[in-house]
matplotlib code that plots the C-alpha trace (Angstrom):
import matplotlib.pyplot as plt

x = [275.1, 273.2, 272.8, 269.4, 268.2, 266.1, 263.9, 260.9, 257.5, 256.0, 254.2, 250.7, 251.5, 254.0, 251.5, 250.6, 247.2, 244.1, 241.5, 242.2, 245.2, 245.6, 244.2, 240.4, 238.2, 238.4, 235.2, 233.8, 232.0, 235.6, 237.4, 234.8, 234.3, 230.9, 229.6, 226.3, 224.3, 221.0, 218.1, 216.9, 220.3, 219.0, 221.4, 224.1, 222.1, 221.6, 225.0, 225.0, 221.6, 222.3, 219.8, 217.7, 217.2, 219.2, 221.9, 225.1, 227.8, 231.0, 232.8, 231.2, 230.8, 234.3, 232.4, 233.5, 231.9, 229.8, 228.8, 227.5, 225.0, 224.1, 224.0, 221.5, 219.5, 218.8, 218.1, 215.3, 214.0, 213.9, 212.2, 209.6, 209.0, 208.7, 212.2, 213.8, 211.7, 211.8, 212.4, 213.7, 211.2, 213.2, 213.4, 209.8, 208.3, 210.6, 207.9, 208.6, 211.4, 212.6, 211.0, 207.8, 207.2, 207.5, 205.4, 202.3, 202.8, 202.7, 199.8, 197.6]
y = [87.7, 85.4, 87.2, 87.4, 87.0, 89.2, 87.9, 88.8, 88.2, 86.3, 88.2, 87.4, 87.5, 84.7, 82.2, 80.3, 79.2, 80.4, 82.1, 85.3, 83.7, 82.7, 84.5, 85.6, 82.8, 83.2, 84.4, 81.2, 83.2, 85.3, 81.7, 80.6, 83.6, 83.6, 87.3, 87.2, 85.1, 83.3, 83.7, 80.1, 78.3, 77.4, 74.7, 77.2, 79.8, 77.1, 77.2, 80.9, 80.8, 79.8, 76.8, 79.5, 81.2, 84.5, 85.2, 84.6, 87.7, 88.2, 87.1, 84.0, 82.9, 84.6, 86.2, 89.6, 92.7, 92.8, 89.1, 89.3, 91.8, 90.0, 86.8, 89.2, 90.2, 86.4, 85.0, 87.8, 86.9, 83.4, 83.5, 85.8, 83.3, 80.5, 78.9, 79.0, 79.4, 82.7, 80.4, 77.1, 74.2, 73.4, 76.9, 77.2, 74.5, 75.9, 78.5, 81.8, 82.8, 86.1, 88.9, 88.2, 84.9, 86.1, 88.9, 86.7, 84.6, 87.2, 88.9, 85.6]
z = [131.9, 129.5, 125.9, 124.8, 121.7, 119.4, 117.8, 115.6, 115.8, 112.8, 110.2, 109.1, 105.6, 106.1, 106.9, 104.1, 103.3, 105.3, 105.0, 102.5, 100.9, 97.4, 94.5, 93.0, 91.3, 87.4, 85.8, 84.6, 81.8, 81.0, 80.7, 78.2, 76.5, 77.0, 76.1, 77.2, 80.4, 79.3, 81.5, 80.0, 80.9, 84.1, 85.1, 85.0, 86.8, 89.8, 90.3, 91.5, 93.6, 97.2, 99.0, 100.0, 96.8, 96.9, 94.3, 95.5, 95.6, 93.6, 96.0, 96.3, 92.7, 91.2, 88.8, 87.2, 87.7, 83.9, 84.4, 87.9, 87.2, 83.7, 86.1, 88.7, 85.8, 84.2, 87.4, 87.7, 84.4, 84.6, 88.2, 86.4, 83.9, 86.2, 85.2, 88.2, 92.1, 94.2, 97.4, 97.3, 98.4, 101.7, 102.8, 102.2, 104.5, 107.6, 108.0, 109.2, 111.0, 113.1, 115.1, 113.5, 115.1, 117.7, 118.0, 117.0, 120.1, 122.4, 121.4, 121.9]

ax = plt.figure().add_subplot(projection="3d")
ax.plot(x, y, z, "-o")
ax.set_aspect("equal")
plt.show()
């Protein structure tokens, strides 16, 4: 009789790299010390809107917990001032997308 060996299966935290590996994004505002977000610092507010306008999450941007909702509310200011755009200019000439489209073709 051949002897058989044992041998165990790999573990998924042994793989290195990959998706959910490493750790958290610093807080860009944190590393700065930066106490407060400026709804007219619009180059920096760019940075955490996506193409098609929305504001990106947490875990996106790497931004703490106080500095993402202070990010949330100076985007919203500076889009009600006409600093920064509701939609983006790209997303905007796509036209409408989803069930609605739809819908208006059928009932012609």
């Amino acid at each position: 009789m051949a002897k058989q060996r044992s041998r165990k299966p790999a573990r998924r935290r042994d793989k290195k790299g990959g998706p959910g590996s490493g750790r958290r994004k610093p807080c860009l505002h944190c590393k700065d010390k930066i106490q407060d977000v400026d709804y007219r610092d619009t180059a920096t507010l760019r940075k955490f809107i996506s193409e098609k306008g929305k504001i990106r999450s947490r875990r996106i941007t790497g931004a703490c917990r106080r500095h993402q909702s202070q990010i949330a509310t100076a985007v919203k200011r500076a889009r009600e001032l006409s600093l920064l755009p509701y939609v983006n200019e790209s997303a905007r000439e796509d036209g409408p997308r989803g069930r609605g489209r739809d819908r208006d073709r059928d009932r012609d």
